[in-house]
C-alpha positions as CSV (number, residue, x, y, z in Angstrom):
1,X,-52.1,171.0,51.9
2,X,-49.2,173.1,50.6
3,X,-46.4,173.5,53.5
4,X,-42.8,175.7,53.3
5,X,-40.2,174.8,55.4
6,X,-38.3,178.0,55.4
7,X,-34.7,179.3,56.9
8,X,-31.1,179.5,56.2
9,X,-29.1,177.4,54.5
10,X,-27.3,174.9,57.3
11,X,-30.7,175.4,59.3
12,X,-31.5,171.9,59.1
13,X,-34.5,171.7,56.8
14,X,-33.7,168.8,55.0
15,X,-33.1,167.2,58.4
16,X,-36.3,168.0,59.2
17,X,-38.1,166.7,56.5
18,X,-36.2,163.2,55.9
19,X,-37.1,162.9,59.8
20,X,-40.4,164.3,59.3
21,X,-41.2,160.9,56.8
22,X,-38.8,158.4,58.3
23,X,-41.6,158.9,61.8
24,X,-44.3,158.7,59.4
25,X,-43.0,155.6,57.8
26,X,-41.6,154.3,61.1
27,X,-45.5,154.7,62.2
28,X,-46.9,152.7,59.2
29,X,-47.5,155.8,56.7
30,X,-46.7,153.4,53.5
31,X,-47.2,156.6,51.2
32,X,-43.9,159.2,51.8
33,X,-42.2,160.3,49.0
34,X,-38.9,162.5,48.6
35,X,-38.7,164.1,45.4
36,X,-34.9,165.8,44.9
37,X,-32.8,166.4,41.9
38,X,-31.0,163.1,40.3
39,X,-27.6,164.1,41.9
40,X,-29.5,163.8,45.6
41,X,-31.1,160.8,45.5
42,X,-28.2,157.9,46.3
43,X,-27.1,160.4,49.6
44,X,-31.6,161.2,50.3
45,X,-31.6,157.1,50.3
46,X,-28.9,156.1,52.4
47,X,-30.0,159.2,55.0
48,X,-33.2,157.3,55.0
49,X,-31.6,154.0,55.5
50,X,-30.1,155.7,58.5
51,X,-32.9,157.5,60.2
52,X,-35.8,154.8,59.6
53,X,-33.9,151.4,59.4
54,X,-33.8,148.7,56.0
55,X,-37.5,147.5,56.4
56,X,-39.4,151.0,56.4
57,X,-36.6,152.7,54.2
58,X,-38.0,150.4,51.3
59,X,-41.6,151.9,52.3
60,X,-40.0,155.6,51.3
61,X,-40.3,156.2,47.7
62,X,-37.2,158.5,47.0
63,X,-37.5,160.3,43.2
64,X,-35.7,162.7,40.9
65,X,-38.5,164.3,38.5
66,X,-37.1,161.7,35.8
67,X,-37.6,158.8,37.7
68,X,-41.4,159.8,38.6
69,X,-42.1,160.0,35.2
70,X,-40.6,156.6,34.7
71,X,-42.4,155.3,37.6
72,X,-45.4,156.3,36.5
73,X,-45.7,155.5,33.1
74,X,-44.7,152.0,34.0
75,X,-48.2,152.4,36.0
76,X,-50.5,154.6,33.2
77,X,-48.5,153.3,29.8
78,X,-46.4,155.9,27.9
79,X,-43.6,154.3,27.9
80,X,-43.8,152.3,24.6
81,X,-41.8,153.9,21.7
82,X,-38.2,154.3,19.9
83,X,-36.5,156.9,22.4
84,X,-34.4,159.6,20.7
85,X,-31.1,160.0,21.0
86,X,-29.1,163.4,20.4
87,X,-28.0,162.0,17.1
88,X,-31.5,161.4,16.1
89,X,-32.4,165.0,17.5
90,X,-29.7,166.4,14.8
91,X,-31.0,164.2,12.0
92,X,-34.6,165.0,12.6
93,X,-34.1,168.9,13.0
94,X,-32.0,168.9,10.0
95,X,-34.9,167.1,8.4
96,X,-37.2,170.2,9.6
97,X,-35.1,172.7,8.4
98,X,-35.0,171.4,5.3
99,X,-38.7,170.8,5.2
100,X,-39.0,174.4,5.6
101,X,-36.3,176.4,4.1
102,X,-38.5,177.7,0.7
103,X,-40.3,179.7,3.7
104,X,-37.5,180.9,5.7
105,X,-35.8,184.2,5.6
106,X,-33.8,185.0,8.3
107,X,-32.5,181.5,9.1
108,X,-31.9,180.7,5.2
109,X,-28.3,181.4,4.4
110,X,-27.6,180.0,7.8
111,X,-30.0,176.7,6.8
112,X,-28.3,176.3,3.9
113,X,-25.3,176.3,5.4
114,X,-26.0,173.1,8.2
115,X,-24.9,175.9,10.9
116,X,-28.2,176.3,12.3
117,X,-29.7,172.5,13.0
118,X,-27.6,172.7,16.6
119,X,-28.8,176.6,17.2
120,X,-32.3,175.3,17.1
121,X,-32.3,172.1,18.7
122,X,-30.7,174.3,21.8
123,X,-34.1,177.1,21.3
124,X,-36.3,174.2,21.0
125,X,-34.9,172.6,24.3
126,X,-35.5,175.5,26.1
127,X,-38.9,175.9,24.9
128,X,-39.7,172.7,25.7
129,X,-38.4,173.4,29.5
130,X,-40.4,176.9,29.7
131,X,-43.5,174.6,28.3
132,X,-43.8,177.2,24.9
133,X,-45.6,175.7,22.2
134,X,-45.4,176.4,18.4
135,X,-48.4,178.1,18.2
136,X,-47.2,180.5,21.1
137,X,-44.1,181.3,19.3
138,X,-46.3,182.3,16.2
139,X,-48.8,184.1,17.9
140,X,-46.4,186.3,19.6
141,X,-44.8,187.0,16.9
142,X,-48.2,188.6,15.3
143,X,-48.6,191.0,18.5
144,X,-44.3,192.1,18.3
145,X,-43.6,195.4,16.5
146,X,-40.2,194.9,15.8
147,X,-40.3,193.1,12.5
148,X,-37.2,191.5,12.4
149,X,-37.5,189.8,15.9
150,X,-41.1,188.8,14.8
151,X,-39.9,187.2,12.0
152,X,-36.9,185.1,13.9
153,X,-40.1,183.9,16.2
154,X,-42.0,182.9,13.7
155,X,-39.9,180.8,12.0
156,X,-38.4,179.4,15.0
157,X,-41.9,178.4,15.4
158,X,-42.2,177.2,11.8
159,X,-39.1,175.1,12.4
160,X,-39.8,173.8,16.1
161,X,-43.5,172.4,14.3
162,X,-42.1,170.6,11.9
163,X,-39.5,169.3,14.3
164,X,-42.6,168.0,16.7
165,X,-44.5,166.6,13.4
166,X,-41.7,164.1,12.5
167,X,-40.9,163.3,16.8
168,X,-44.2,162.7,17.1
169,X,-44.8,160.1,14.0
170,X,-42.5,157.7,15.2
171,X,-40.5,158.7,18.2
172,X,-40.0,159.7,22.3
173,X,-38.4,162.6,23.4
174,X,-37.4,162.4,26.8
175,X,-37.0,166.3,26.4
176,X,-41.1,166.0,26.8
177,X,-41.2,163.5,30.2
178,X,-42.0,166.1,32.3
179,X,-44.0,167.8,29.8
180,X,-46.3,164.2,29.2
181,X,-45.9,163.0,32.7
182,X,-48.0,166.3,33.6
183,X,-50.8,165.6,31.5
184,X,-50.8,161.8,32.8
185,X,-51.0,162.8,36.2
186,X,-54.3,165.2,35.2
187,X,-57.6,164.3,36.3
188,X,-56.2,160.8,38.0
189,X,-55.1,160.6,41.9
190,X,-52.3,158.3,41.9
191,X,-50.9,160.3,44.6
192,X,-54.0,160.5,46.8
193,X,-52.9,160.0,50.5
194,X,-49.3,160.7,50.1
195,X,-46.8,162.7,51.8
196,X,-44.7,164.3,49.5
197,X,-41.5,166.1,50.5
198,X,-39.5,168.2,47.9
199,X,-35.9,169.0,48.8
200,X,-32.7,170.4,47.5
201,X,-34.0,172.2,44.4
202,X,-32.2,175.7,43.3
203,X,-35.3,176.1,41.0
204,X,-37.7,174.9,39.1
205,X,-38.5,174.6,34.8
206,X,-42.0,175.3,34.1
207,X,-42.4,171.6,32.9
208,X,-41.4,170.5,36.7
209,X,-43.5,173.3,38.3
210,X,-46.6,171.6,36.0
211,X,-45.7,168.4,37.4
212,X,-45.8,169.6,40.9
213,X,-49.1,171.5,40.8
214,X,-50.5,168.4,39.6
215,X,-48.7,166.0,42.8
216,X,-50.1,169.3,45.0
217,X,-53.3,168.9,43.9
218,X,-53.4,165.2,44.7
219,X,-51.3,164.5,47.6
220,X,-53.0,164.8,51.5
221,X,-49.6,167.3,52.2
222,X,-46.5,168.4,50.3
């Protein structure tokens, strides 16, 4: 069961849900969890540690969206692998550029010129975050009717596949947690039972809205 917790800001909603699973935990409910953004968790656990004391604190899981994906492929695997750093992100981009320069266009001179390897590692990231494949670059290019910006999707697309190819043969990109940790989460119910309370967020990246449709779908109430 889906349930919003609406009203102004200074209203006391997150009062009310940090009470709302301290009482559960405090009655013997062993599966609450407080998912809020990484900069809320230290002051979500010691607000915990006040309202339901040290024993059933520990019995409150308290989670950004990264650590859930850590947590939970810990559990289900996926955690095996060299993870990428931003100066393998450059290195590896550059490589895909190269790889496809003989076919680019509109990104050649700037290709040529190094200028564009951090242009599209920033378009690829927010791809990633809006959960936009390749394929969906290319195929939307094929239904645009202005030709130039058809051809900067398509071989943004171009690029960004080539970029995934040589990720993908030997690497993690934590840029894809959220993306993977959706697909883990499909068709299992690790989260069966649980009370899940989501707090604090401004908004939410398709990648984390997959990831909570999937903890919806699963959990007794969120």
């Amino acid at each position: 069961m889906l349930q919003f917790i609406l009203g102004r800001a200074g209203s006391g909603k997150t009062e009310y849900l940090r009470r709302s699973l301290s009482d559960r935990s405090l009655a013997g409910d062993s599966r609450c969890i407080m998912l809020v953004p990484e900069q809320y968790s230290f002051e979500t656990e010691k607000a915990m540690l006040r309202l339901a004391g040290p024993q059933r604190a520990n019995a409150i899981g308290i989670y950004s969206f990264t650590r859930l994906a850590e947590t939970v492929f810990r559990r289900e695997g996926g955690v095996a692998g060299h993870r990428l750093s931003d100066g393998g992100r450059r290195i590896l981009m550059s490589s895909a550029i190269a790889a496809c320069e003989d076919s680019l266009e509109v990104y050649k001179n700037a290709a040529r010129s190094g200028h564009v390897t951090d242009l599209m590692l920033t378009a690829v990231n927010e791809m990633k975050m809006c959960g936009i494949s390749p394929a969906q670059l290319t195929e939307t290019a094929s239904l645009l009717r202005s030709q130039g910006l058809a051809g900067k999707l398509r071989e943004l697309g171009r690029v960004y596949a080539a970029y995934e190819a040589l990720v993908s043969a030997s690497y993690l990109d934590s840029r894809d947690d959220l993306t993977r940790l959706a697909e883990a989460l499909r068709g299992t119910k690790l989260f069966a039972g649980c009370t899940i309370a989501v707090d604090s967020f401004e908004g939410f990246t398709v990648q984390e809205l997959r990831v909570l449709g999937e903890l919806i779908r699963q959990a007794d109430n969120v």
